[in-house]
C-alpha positions in Angstrom: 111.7 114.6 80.6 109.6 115.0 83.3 109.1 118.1 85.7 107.1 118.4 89.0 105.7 119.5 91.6 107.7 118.5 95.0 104.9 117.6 97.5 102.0 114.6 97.2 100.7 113.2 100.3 101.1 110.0 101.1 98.6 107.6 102.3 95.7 104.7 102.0 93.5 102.6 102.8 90.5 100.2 104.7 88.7 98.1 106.5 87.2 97.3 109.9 86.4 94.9 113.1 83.7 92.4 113.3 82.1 91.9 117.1 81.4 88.7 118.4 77.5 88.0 119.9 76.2 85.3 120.9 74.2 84.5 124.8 75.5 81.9 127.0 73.3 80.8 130.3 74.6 81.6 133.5 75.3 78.9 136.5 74.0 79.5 140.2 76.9 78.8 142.7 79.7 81.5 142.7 83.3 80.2 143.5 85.8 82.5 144.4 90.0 82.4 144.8 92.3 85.1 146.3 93.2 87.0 143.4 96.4 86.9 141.9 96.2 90.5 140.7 94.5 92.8 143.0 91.9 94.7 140.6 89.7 96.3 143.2 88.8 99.5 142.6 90.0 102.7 144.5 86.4 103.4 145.8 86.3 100.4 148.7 83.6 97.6 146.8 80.9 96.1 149.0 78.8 93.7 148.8 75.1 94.4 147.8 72.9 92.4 150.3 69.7 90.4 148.7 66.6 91.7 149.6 63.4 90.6 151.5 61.9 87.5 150.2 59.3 89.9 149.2 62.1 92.9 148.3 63.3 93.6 144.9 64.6 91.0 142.7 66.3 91.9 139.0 67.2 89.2 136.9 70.6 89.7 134.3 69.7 86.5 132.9 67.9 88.7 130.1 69.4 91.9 128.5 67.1 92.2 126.1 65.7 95.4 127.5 68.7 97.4 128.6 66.0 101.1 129.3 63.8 98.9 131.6 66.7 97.5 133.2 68.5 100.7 133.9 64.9 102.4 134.7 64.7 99.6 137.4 68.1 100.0 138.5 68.5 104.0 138.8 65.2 103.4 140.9 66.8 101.4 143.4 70.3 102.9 143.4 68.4 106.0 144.6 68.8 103.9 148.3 72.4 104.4 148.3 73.9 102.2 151.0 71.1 101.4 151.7 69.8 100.0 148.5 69.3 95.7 148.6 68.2 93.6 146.1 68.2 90.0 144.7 70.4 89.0 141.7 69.1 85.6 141.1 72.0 83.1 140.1 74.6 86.0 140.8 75.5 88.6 143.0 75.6 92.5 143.1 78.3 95.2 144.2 78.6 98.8 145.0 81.5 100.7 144.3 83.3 98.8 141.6 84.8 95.1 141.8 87.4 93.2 140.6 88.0 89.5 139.3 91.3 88.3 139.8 93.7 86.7 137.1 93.0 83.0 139.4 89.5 84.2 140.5 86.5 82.5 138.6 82.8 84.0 139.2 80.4 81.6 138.1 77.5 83.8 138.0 76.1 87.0 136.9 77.5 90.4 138.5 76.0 93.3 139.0 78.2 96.3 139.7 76.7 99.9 140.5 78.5 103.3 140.5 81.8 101.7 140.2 84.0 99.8 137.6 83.9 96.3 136.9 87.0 94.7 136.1 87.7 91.2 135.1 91.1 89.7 134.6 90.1 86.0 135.1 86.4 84.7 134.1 83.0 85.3 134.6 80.7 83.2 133.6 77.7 84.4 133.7 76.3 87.9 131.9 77.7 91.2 133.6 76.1 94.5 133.8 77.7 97.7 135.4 75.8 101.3 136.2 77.3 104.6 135.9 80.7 102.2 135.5 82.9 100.8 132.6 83.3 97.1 132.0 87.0 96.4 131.1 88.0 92.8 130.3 91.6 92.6 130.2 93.8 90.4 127.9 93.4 86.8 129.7 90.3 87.7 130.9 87.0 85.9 129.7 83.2 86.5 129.9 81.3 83.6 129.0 78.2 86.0 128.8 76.7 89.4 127.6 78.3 92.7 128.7 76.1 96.0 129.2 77.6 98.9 130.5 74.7 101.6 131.8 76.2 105.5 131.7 79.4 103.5 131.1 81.6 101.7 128.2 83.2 98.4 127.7 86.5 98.0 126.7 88.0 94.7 125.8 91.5 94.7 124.9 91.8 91.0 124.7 88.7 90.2 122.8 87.4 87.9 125.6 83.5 88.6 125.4 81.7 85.4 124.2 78.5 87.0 124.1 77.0 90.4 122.8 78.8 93.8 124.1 76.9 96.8 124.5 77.3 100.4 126.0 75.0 103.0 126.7 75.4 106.8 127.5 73.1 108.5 130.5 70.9 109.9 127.5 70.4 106.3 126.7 72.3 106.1 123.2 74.5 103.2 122.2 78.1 103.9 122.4 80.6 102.1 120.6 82.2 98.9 122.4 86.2 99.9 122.6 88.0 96.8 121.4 91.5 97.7 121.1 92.8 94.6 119.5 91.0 94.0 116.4 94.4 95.4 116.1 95.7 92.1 114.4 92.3 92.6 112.2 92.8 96.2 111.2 96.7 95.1 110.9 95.3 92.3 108.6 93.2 94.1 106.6 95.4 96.7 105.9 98.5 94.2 104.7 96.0 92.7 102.5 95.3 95.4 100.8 99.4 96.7 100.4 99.5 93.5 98.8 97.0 93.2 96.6 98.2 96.9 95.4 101.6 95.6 95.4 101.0 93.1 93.1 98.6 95.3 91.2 101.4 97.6 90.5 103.9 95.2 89.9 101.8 94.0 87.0 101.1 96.9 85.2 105.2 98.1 85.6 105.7 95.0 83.6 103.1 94.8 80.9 101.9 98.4 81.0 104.9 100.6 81.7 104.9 103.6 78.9 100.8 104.4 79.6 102.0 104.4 83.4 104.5 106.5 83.3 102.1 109.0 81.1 99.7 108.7 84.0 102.5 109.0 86.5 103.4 112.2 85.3 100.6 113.6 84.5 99.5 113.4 88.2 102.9 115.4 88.8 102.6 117.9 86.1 98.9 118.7 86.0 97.8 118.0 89.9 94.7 120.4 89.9 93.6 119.7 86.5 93.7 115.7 87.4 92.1 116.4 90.6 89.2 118.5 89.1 88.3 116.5 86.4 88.7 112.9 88.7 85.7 114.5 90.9 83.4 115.5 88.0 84.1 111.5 87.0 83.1 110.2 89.9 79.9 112.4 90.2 79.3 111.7 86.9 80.0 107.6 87.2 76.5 107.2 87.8 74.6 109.0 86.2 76.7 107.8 82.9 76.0 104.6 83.9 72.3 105.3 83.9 72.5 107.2 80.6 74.4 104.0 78.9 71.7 101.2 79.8 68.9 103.5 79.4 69.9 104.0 75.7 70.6 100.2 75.3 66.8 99.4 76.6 65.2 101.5 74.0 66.2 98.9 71.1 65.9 95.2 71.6 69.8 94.5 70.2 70.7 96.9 72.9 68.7 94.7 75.9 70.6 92.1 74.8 73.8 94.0 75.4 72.8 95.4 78.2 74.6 92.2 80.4 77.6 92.9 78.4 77.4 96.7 78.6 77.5 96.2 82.8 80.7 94.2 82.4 82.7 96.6 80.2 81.7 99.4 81.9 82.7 98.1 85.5 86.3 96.9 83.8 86.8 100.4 82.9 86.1 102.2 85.4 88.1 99.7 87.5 91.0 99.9 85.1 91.1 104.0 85.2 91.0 103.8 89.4 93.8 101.0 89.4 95.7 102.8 86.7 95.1 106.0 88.7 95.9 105.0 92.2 99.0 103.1 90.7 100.6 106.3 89.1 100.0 107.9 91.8 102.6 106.1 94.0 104.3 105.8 91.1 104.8 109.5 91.0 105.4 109.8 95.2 108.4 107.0 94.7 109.8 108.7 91.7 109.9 112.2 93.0 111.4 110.7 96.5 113.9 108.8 94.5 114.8 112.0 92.1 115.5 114.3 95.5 117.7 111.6 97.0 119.6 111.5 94.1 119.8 115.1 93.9 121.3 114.9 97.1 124.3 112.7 96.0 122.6 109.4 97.5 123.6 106.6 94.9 120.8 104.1 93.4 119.4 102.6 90.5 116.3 104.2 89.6 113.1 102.1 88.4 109.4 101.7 88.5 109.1 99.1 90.3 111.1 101.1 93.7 108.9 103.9 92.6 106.1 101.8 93.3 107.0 100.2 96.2 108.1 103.5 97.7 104.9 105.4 97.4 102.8 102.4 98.5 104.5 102.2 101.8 104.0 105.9 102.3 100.5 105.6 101.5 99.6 103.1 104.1 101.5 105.5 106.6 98.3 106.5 108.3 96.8 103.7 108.0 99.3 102.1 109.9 98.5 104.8 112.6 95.1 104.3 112.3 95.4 100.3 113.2 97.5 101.2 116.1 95.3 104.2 117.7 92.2 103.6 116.2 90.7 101.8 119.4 91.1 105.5 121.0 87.6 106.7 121.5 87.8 110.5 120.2 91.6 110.0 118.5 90.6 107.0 116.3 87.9 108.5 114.7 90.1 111.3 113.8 92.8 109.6 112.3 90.2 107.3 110.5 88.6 110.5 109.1 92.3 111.8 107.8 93.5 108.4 106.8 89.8 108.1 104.3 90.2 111.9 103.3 93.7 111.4 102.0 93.3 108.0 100.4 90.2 109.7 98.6 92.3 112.6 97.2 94.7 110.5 95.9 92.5 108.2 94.5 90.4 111.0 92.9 93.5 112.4 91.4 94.9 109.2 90.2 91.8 108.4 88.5 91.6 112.0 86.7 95.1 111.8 85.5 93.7 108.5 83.7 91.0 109.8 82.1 93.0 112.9 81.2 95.9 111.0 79.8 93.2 108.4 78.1 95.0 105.9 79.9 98.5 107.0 79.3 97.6 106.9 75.6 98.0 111.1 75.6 100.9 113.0 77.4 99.2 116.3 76.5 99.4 116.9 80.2 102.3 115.4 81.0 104.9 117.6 80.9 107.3 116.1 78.6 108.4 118.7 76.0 110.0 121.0 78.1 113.5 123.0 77.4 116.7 122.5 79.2 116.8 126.0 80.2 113.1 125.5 82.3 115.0 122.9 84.2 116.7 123.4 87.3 120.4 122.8 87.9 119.6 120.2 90.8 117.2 118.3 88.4 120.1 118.2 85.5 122.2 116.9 87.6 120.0 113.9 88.9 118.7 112.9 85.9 120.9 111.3 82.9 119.9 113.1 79.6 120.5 111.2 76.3 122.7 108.3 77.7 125.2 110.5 79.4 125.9 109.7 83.0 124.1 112.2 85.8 126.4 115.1 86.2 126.2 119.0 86.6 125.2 119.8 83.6 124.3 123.8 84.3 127.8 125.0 83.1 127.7 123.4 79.9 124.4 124.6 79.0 125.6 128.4 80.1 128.2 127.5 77.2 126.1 126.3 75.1 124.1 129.1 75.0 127.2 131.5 74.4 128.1 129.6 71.7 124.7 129.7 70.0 124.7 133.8 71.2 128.4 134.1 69.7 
């Protein structure tokens, strides 16, 4: 019989977005279409004159240097309206600008204390000061993005070249890329399937050790969890002990190879084992509270599985949706890794606890009717009789036995 304690968490996880970079050239003429969608900013735009033929002249062709660039730049935005100066092949704004969903800029752009928004393309590199760059799904910049006391968001993954953002203090900031969604969605599905699977396999050829390891996660939760984070602080420095040893004889060099291998399968096998019975043990108590509510199904490992490995990619999930947000993605990738980690540390110490379901010392088995509680006698079928209210009968029972 098993016993346990109501509440696991539920969740899991991984994996992240890769950032296109790469540095187009930029054309000379600039073509421009009434825009489709107006994008102008709420601050009115206007057009940056060039300057004197012996005036100013920045070129955006290079962004290798983005602190002499914005040391150049705050120099002459010190001008205000006032300020000219010469974009060569492109052209320069004040107070934000906008490219239109029909509007093509073929050129670089220059925007200063204002946003620069593109919903059609820009080719050519863009650079904004004290302003965000936002590329908008459909949108397209055939060049490099660098956003000065600003960020760049691109929703619709149109930069072809490199992204970058910088805070007034000069440190990169992250470039907000809200979908590497289907990425993030990717990566996570990947992984629910590959633990799918994973479980799937051991319910069919390892089901007795698993259910040992499944409820010894439920029975012996702070035991599991203590003894699954000495293991892993211990992993390595085990693993150090082991080929040490092996070097100081020449059969044990030999093994060494060998000794690698084995150790990584166990390992491996413990944290599979573990994170397995750890759904495992989420699915079956869900399933053993439904049933104690009356709800009618057929209880087996392989729902119990399923059921706890949906709940823990819950916050993953949440984390693929939100986890462009700048200051809320961060947080639920922090709670998302902290809970998959706990779970994962407790699976793994119910393992090495239960040598691998091979010992239900800690499981909880033996336990007496009486310990039991009427709502888990009457969910769970005891000796081939059908799940019924058993409480009466054992109030009898012991009568009879008192009697």
């Amino acid at each position: 019989m098993r016993t346990g304690n109501p509440g696991l968490p539920a969740l899991l996880g991984l994996l992240a977005a890769a950032f296109p970079v790469a540095n187009l050239g930029a054309l000379t003429s600039i073509q421009q279409q009434t825009p489709s969608v107006p994008p102008r900013n709420a601050a009115s735009p206007r057009l940056i004159p060039a300057a004197e033929s012996d005036g100013p002249s920045i070129s955006l062709s290079d962004l290798s240097d983005p602190v002499s660039l914005e040391t150049e730049l705050r120099r002459l935005a010190e001008a205000g309206d006032q300020m000219r100066v010469t974009i060569p092949g492109g052209q320069a704004w004040l107070g934000g600008f906008g490219v239109g969903t029909s509007e093509t800029v073929a050129g670089h752009l220059l925007v200063v204390g204002g946003k620069a928004e593109i919903f059609g393309r820009v080719a050519g590199n863009v650079v904004t000061l004290d302003g965000d760059i936002v590329v908008h799904a459909g949108g397209t910049l055939d060049g490099d993005a660098l956003a000065l006391g600003g960020q760049v968001f691109d929703p619709g993954s149109g930069i072809s070249g490199q992204a970058t953002s910088r805070s007034l203090t000069g440190i990169p900031l992250d470039v907000v890329r809200p979908t590497t969604l289907p990425v993030r969605a990717a990566a996570v599905v990947g992984v629910f399937l590959t633990l799918l699977v994973t479980g799937f396999g051991i319910v069919t050829f390892a089901r007795p050790p698993l259910e040992v390891v499944s409820d010894t996660v439920v029975n012996s939760l702070g035991r599991s969890f203590v003894v699954g984070l000495l293991a892993e602080i211990l992993i390595l420095p085990t693993f150090g002990m082991l080929i040490v040893g092996l070097a100081l004889t020449v059969v044990g060099v030999l093994l060494i190879p060998f000794a690698v291998l084995a150790y990584a399968l166990v390992v491996l096998a413990a944290i599979s084992m573990g994170l397995v019975a750890v759904t495992h043990s989420m699915g079956e108590t869900h399933a053993r509270r439904r049933m104690a509510m009356g709800v009618m199904m057929s209880p087996n490992s392989y729902r119990y599985v399923l059921t706890g490995l949906v709940g823990l990619v819950g916050v993953w999930l949440v984390w693929v949706l939100f986890g462009w947000v700048p200051v809320a993605g961060w947080i639920v990738l922090g709670a998302a890794t902290i809970a998959t980690w706990l779970l994962g540390t407790v699976g793994f110490g119910a393992s090495l606890l239960s040598r691998g379901g091979v010992r239900a010392e800690f499981a909880g088995r033996i336990v007496p009717p009486e310990a039991l509680t009427d709502e888990y006698l009457w969910a769970t079928p005891q000796f081939g009789v059908p799940a019924a209210d058993r409480s009466e009968a054992i109030k009898e029972s012991k009568k009879t036995d008192a009697e």
